[in-house]
C-alpha positions, 0 to 999 in steps of 0.5 A: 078413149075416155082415158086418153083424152082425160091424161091429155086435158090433165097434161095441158091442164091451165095452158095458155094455149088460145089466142083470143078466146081466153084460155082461163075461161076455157079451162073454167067452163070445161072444169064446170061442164064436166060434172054437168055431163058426168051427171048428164051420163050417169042419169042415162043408166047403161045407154050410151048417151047422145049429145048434140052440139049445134054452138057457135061460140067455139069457146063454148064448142070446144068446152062442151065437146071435149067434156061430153067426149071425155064423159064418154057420150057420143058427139054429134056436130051440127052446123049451128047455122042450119036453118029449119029444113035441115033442122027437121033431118036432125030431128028424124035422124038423132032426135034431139030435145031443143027445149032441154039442153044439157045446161041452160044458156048452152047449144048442147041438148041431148040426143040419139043414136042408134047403135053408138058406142061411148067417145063416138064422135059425127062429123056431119059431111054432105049437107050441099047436096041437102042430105045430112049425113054423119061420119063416124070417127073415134079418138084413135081414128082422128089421133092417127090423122094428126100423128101423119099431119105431123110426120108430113110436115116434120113438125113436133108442136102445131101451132094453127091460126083457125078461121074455120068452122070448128063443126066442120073436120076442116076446123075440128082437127086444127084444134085437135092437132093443137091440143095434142101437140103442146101447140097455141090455137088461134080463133077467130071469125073470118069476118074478123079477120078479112076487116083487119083484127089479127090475132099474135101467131104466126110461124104456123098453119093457116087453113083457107079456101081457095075463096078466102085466099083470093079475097085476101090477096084483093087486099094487096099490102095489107095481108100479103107479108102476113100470109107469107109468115106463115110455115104453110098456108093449107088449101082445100075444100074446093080447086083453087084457079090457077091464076089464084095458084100463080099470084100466089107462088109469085108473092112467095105465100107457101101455099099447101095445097091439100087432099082430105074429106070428112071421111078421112079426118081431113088430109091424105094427101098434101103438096109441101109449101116448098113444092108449091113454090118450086111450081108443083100443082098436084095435090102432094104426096100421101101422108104415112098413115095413108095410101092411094091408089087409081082403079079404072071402071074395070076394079083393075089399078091404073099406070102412073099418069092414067086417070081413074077413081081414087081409093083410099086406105088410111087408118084414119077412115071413118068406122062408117056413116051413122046408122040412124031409124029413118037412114038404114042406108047410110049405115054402109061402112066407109071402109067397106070393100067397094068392087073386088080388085079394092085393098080391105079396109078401103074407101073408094071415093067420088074423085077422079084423079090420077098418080104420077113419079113420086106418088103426087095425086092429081084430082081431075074431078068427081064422077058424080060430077060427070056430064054426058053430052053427044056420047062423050064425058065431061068434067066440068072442073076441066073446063072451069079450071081453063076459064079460071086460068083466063085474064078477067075470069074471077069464077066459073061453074059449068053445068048440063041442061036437059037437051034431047039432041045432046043429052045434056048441053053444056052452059057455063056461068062466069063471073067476069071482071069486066063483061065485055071480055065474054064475047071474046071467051068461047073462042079462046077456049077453041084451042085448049079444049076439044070441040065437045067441051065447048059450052053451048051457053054462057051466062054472066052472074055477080057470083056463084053459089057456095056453101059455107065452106067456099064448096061450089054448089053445082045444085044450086048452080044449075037451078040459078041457070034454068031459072035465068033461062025460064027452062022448067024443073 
């Protein structure tokens, strides 16, 4: 990996190849920051060294990752905003020394990890849940991602305008993609970007989330010219309403509508921009490196158009979870057999979706999602995507309280444009869904809770509705 990556840096060597962020001073800190982890590897004799990476600066995070990589050290990403709890799983997880970071006046300090191997890289994932945990990927893992990203859309150069986290898989692989591709990366905040300071690209791929995208669309004029410059506006992370999907098709914004997780390196699925437009609302088709396939509860692999949970094959698949003192258990690899009808080197995940003629994925919702109420099943994303669909309905998040008779009863909290609509929304809902599926109780709220990277927090949704309703937890 080490070489691959140094033949790459030293091909791209002095490129102007950021916007904003200047590219001189990258080039300038990453020339200083490798020597500083040459000396930092050297010092740590025969093991392989830790380094974790907690910087919010993404000038800084990219110098600083890719020097630690290319001096071969295990990476281990973190989210630079944790606050102390989530700092105290980083402490028993890989240990590392805050009061001695590799180089004063940087977010990078030295850790461990059991049982890495060198140019290792985590990715944190979870989080939400408030379990951290890392996937594991290497060079080759994530250089397949970005050779299918690039196939998929038929592209040579990636050009990518990035309001992301660049800790996050969904940021990371923007600037990796760049990077290998001969392409220009645009940096900025979000915050930035939503008060109106653009950066100079456009013609290339822009990342969001359903979120972003519907409060940028509330600035009418302003972005709209703007989003629909762009060669496809890639969408994911959490379902997108269809009235956002709707609006924005209408305006001619060539929304992506994507597929991917952590343990992936991002996208295995994704939905053409010209598709969209066209009215497709599926996830799109497997890129070439991956295969999806249906399995029913039974390990059998279900007929087109039947709903089940997703397995993916892909040679970008994580090489497993990390294995760390206090966390044997996460150490169980991702492309482990899961049930014995499963391809080797599969990863069975917690969506549950289904395939239809041309290999297009719909995500129906996630199993650990599933609500049980008077003996039948629930998927809440099914029913926040009607209310989503509804006229006045801004957000929505359906969520099961404890109830003896039920098992679970069904309570759906909505923000609402004007809250006089909420009367008049269970009965509409008597015609698009089956009587079981009817929420027993409504909530109004101003919003719903989120993670930082516009996830719904369905945790700490339910927590929000038993304390509005003063039921004890």
């Amino acid at each position: 990996m080490g070489q691959a990556l140094k033949a790459l840096l030293q091909t791209r060597w002095g490129d102007d190849w950021l916007i904003g962020p200047s590219s001189q001073e990258f080039w300038q800190r990453l020339d200083k920051l490798n020597s500083v982890f040459a000396a930092y590897r050297e010092s740590c004799g025969s093991h392989c060294p830790g380094v974790l990476i907690a910087e919010s600066d993404p000038l800084q995070f990219l110098a600083t990752c890719l020097a630690a990589w290319l001096e071969g050290c295990t990476v281990v990403l973190a989210n630079p905003r944790w606050g102390d709890r989530d700092r105290q799983q980083l402490q028993a997880l890989v240990n590392p020394r805050w009061n001695a970071p590799i180089l004063p006046g940087i977010e990078g300090y030295p850790c461990q990890v059991v049982e890495s191997q060198s140019g290792q890289i985590l990715i944190p994932t979870g989080g939400s849940s408030g379990q951290i945990k890392f996937a594991v990927h290497s060079w080759d893992t994530l250089i397949v991602s970005i050779e299918g990203f690039r196939a998929h859309f038929g592209v040579r150069a990636v050009h990518a305008y990035c309001v992301l986290p660049l800790f996050h898989v969904s940021g990371l692989m923007q600037a990796l993609r760049v990077l290998t591709s001969g392409g220009n990366l645009a940096l900025q905040s979000y915050s930035k970007l939503k008060s109106g300071e653009r950066l100079p690209l456009s013609g290339g791929f822009l990342s969001l989330v359903p979120t972003q995208l519907q409060e940028l669309l509330t600035f009418g004029d302003e972005f709209i010219p703007w989003l629909q410059s762009f060669r496809a506006v890639l969408l994911g992370g959490a379902p997108a309403g269809k009235v956002l999907l709707d609006q924005s098709q209408a305006l001619g914004i060539p929304v992506a509508l994507t597929y991917g997780m952590t343990e992936t390196a991002a996208q295995v699925a994704t939905l053409l921009p010209e598709e969209f437009l066209a009215g497709n609302r599926s996830n799109g088709r497997p890129l070439p490196h991956a295969s999806i396939t249906i399995f029913n509860d039974q390990d059998k692999p279900q007929p087109l158009g039947q709903a089940g949970r997703v397995v993916i094959q892909a040679k970008s698949l994580a090489l497993g979870y990390g294995s760390f003192p206090s966390e044997r258990d996460a150490s169980e690899k991702v492309s482990s057999v899961v049930g014995s009808a499963h391809p080797t080197g599969s990863f069975a995940t917690d969506d549950i979706g289904y395939l239809e003629d041309g290999g297009y994925l719909h995500i129906v919702g996630r199993s650990s999602t599933k609500m049980i109420t008077g003996g039948e099943n629930v998927f809440p994303e099914e029913i926040e995507a009607v209310l989503l669909a509804m006229g006045g309905v801004s957000d929505a998040c359906v969520v099961g309280l404890p109830c003896d008779r039920w098992g679970q009863r069904l309570c759906a909290l909505v923000v609402m444009d004007s809250p006089k609509l909420l009367p008049d929304i269970p009965e509409l809902l008597r015609s698009q869904l089956a009587p079981y599926k009817l929420p027993k109780q409504w909530i109004l709220v101003s919003n719903l809770p989120r993670t930082a990277q516009g996830k719904l927090s369905r945790p700490q949704a339910l927590l929000l509705a038993q304390r509005i309703l003063g039921i004890d937890f």
